[in-house]
C-alpha positions in Angstrom: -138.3 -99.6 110.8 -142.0 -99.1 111.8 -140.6 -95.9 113.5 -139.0 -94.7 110.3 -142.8 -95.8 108.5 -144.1 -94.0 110.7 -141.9 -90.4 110.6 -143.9 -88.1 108.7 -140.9 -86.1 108.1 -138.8 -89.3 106.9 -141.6 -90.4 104.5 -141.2 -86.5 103.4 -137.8 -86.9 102.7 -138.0 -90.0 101.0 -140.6 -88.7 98.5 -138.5 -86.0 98.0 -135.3 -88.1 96.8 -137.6 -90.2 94.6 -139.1 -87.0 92.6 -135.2 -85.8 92.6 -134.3 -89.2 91.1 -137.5 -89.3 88.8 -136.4 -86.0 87.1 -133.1 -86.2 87.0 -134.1 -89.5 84.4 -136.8 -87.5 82.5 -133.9 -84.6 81.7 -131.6 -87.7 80.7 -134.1 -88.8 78.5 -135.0 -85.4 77.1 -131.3 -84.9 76.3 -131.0 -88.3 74.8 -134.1 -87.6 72.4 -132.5 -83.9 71.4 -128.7 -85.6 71.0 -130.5 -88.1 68.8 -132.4 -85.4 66.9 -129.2 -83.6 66.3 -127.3 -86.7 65.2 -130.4 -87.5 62.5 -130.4 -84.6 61.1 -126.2 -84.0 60.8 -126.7 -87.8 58.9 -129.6 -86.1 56.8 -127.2 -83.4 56.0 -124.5 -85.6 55.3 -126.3 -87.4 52.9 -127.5 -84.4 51.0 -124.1 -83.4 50.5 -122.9 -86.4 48.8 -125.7 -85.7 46.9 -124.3 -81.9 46.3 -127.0 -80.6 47.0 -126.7 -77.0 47.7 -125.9 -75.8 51.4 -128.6 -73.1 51.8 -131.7 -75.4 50.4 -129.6 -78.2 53.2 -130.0 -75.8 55.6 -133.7 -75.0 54.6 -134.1 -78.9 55.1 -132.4 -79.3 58.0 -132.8 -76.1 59.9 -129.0 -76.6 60.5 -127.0 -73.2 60.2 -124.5 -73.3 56.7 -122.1 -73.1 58.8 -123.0 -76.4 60.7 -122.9 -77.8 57.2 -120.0 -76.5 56.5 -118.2 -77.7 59.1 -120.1 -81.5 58.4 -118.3 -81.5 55.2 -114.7 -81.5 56.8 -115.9 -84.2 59.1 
């Protein structure tokens, strides 16, 4: 063990695997954020068409394409 402590080349490595492991968790969270943007505003959608509200001022809303919408109201 003190060996290993003492390895620059070990320590290298094993700062190395923690920065790989560190972002690897930041892009998980950064695609959990954008999958729960994209879920909020589908509901937002959703709710304006119950609403019928027209799908181009949806879309204006939303920023969601009319054919996203669309397809949201087949769901």
């Amino acid at each position: 063990i003190e060996r290993f402590m003492n390895d620059e080349e070990a320590n290298e490595m094993f700062s190395l695997e923690n920065k790989i492991k560190e972002t690897g968790k930041s892009i998980g969270r950064a695609e959990g954020r954008v999958e729960g943007a994209k879920t909020e505003k589908n509901t937002i959608a959703q709710n304006m068409l119950r609403e019928k509200l027209d799908t181009s001022i949806i879309s204006k809303v939303t920023g969601l394409s009319e054919q996203e919408i669309c397809s949201l109201q087949t769901a």
